[in-house]
C-alpha positions as CSV (number, residue, x, y, z in Angstrom):
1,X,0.0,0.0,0.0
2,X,1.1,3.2,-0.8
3,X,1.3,6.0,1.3
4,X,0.4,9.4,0.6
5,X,2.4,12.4,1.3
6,X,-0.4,14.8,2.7
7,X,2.3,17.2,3.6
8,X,3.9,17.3,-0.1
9,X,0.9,16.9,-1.6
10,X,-0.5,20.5,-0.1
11,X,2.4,22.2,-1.1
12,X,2.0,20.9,-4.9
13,X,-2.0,21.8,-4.5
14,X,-1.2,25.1,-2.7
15,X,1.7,25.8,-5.6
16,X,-1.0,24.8,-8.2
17,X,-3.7,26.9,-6.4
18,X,-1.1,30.0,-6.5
19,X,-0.2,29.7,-9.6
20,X,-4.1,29.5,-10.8
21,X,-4.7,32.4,-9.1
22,X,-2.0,34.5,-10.6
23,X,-3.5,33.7,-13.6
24,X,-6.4,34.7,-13.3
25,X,-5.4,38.4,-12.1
26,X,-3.0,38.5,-15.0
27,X,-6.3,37.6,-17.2
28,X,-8.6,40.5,-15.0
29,X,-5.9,42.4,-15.8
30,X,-5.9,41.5,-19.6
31,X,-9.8,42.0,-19.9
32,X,-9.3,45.3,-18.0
33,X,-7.1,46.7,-19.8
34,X,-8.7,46.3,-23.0
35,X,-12.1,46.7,-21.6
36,X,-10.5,50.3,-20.3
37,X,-9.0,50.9,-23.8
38,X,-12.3,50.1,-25.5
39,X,-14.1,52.6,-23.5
40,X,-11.7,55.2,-24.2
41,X,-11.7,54.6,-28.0
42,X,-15.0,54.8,-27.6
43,X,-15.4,58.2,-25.3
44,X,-12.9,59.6,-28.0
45,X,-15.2,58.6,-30.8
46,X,-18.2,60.2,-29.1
47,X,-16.0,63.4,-28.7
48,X,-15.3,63.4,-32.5
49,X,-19.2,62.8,-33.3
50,X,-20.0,65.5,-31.2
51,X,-17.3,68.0,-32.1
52,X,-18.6,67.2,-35.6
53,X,-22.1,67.9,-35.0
54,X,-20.9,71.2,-33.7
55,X,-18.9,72.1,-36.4
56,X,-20.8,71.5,-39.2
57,X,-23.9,73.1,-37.3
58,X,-21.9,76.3,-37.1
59,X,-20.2,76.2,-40.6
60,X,-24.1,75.7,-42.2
61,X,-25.2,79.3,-39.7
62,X,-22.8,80.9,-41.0
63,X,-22.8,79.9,-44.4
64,X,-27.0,80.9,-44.0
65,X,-25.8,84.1,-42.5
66,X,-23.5,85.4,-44.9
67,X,-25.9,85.0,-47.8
68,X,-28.8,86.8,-45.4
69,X,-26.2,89.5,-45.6
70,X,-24.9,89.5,-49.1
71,X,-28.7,89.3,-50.7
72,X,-29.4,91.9,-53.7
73,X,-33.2,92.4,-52.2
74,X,-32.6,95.6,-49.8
75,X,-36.3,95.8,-47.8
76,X,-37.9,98.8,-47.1
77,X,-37.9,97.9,-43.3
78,X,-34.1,97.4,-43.3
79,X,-33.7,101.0,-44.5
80,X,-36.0,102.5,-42.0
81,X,-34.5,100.8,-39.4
82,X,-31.2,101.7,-40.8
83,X,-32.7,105.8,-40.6
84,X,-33.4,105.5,-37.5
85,X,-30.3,103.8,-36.3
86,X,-28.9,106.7,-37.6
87,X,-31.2,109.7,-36.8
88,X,-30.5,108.2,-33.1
89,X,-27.1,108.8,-33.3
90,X,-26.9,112.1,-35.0
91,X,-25.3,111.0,-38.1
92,X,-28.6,111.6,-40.1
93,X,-28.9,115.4,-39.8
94,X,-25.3,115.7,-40.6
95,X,-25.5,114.3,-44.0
96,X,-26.2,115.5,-47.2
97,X,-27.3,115.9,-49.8
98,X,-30.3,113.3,-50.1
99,X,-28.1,111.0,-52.0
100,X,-25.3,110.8,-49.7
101,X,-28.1,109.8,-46.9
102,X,-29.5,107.1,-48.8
103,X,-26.0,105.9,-49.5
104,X,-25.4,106.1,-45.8
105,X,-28.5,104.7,-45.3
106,X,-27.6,101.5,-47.5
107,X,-24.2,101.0,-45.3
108,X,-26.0,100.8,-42.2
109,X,-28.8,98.4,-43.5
110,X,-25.6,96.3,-44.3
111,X,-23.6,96.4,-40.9
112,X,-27.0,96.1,-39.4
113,X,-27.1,92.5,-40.9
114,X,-24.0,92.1,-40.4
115,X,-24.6,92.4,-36.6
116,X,-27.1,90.0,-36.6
117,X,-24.6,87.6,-37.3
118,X,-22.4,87.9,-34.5
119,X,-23.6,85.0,-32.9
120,X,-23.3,82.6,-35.4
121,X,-19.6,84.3,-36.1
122,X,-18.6,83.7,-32.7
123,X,-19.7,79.8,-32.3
124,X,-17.8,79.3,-35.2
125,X,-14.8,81.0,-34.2
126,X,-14.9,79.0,-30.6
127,X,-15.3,75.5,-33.1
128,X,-11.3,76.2,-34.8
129,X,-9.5,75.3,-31.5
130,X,-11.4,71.2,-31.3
131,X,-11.1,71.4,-35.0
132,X,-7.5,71.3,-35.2
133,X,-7.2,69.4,-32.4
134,X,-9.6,66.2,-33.6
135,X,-9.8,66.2,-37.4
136,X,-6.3,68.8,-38.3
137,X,-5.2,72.3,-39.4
138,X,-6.9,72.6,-42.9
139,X,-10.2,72.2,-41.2
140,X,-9.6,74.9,-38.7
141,X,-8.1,77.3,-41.6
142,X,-11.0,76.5,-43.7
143,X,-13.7,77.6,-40.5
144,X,-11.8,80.5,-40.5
145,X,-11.5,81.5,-44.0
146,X,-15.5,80.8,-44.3
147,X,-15.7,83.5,-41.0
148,X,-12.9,85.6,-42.8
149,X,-15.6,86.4,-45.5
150,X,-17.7,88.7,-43.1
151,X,-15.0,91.0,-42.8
152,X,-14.8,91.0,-46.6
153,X,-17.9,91.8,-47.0
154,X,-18.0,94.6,-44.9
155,X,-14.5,95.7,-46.4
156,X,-16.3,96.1,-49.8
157,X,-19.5,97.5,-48.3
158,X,-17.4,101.0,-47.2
159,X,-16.2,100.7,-50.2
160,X,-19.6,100.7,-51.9
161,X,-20.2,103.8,-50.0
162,X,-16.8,105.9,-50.6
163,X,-17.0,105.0,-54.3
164,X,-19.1,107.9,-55.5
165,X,-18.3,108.0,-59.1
166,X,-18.1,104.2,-60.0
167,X,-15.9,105.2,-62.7
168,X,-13.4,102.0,-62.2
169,X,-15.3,99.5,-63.9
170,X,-13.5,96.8,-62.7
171,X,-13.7,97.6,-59.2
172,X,-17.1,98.5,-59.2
173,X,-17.9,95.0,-60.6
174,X,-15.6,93.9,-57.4
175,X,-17.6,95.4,-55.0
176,X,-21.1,94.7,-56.5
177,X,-19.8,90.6,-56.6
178,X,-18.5,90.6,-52.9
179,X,-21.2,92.7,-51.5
180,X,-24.2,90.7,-53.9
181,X,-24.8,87.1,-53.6
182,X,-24.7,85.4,-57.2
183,X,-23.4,88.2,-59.0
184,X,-23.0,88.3,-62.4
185,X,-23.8,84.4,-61.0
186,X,-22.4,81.9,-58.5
187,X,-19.5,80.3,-61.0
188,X,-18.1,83.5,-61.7
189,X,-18.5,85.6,-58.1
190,X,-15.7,84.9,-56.3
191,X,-16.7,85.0,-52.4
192,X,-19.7,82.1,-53.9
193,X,-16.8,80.2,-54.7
194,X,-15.1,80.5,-51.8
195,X,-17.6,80.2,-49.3
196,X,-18.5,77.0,-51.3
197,X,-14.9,75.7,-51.1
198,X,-14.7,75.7,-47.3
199,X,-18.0,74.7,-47.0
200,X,-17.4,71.5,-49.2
201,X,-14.1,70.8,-47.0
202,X,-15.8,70.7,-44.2
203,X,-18.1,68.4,-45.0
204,X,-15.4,66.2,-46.7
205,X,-13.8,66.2,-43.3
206,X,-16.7,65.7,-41.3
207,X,-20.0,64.1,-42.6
208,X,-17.9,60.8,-42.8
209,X,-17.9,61.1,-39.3
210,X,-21.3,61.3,-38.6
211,X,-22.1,58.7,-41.3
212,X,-19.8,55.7,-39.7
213,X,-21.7,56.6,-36.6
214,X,-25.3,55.9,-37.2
215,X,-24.0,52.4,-39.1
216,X,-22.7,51.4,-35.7
């Protein structure tokens, strides 16, 4: 009959029993570790979605703003309100002749929308820092090209006003196109084409984005 070593016997079991359980923390471990990775791969792909959703909100405000601003069709009501703004502030009675007010007039009825936009300027001007930072620096330079076209426009709308005689063609057709959405029409005027640009990079960048996320 053979006799069993209890003694040795535990120490095997106990060696086994150590080793088993070393295993399984190095495994918790393992499952951890990539169960924490996935979560952060996945909280870093929800911060991308949203950013996106941000961005492209902004960039379509803007790109709704600036052609509020740039439209031919000058309203009765935006010229009043542009008289008043100005009989308020004194610069009314201090003007003349009659053409020079409406001129003036006309200016104001264009900063006036242009101030309506300041909003929608400054949520996309706050988007260029996550920009760069999640999707790269031509996305950021394209948001702020697309803003840069504000200040264009109201470049070219003083210069509407200070140009009295229109006798430079060239320039006149300038201002008319920056200041006019579609002018002569949208493949030739140049702003168009640049707003569009930006525009179209930004959804390059970005509707992908929000695309792979609704097929998860």
């Amino acid at each position: 009959m053979t006799t069993i070593d209890w003694v040795a016997t535990g120490a095997m079991l106990s060696g086994i029993g150590t080793v088993v359980g070393a295993l399984a923390v190095i495994g918790a471990a393992v499952i951890g570790s990539r169960t924490f990775d996935n979560w952060k791969r996945q909280k870093l792909a929800e911060r991308h979605i949203e950013q996106a959703e941000r961005i492209l909100t902004a960039t379509y405000k803007v790109r709704r703003g600036l052609s509020r601003v740039r439209s031919p069709a000058m309203w009765g009501h935006e010229t009043d309100a542009a008289e008043e703004h100005l009989k308020a502030n004194g610069e009314w009675e201090k003007t003349f002749p009659e053409s020079e007010r409406k001129s003036l007039a006309t200016t104001q009825a264009y900063y006036n929308r242009l101030n309506a936009t300041r909003d929608d300027q400054r949520a996309l001007e706050e988007c260029q820092p996550m920009a760069r930072a999640f999707f790269g620096e031509e996305l950021e330079m394209a948001l702020e090209k697309l803003n840069h076209q504000f200040w264009t426009v109201k470049v070219y709308v003083d210069a509407n006003h200070n140009d009295k005689t229109g006798a430079d063609a060239d320039f006149r057709r300038k201002i008319e196109s920056t200041i006019w959405e579609g002018y002569p029409n949208a493949e030739e005027n140049e702003v168009d084409q640049t707003i569009a640009a930006q525009v179209k990079l930004i959804e390059d960048t970005l509707v992908p984005v929000l695309r792979t996320a609704k097929l998860k």
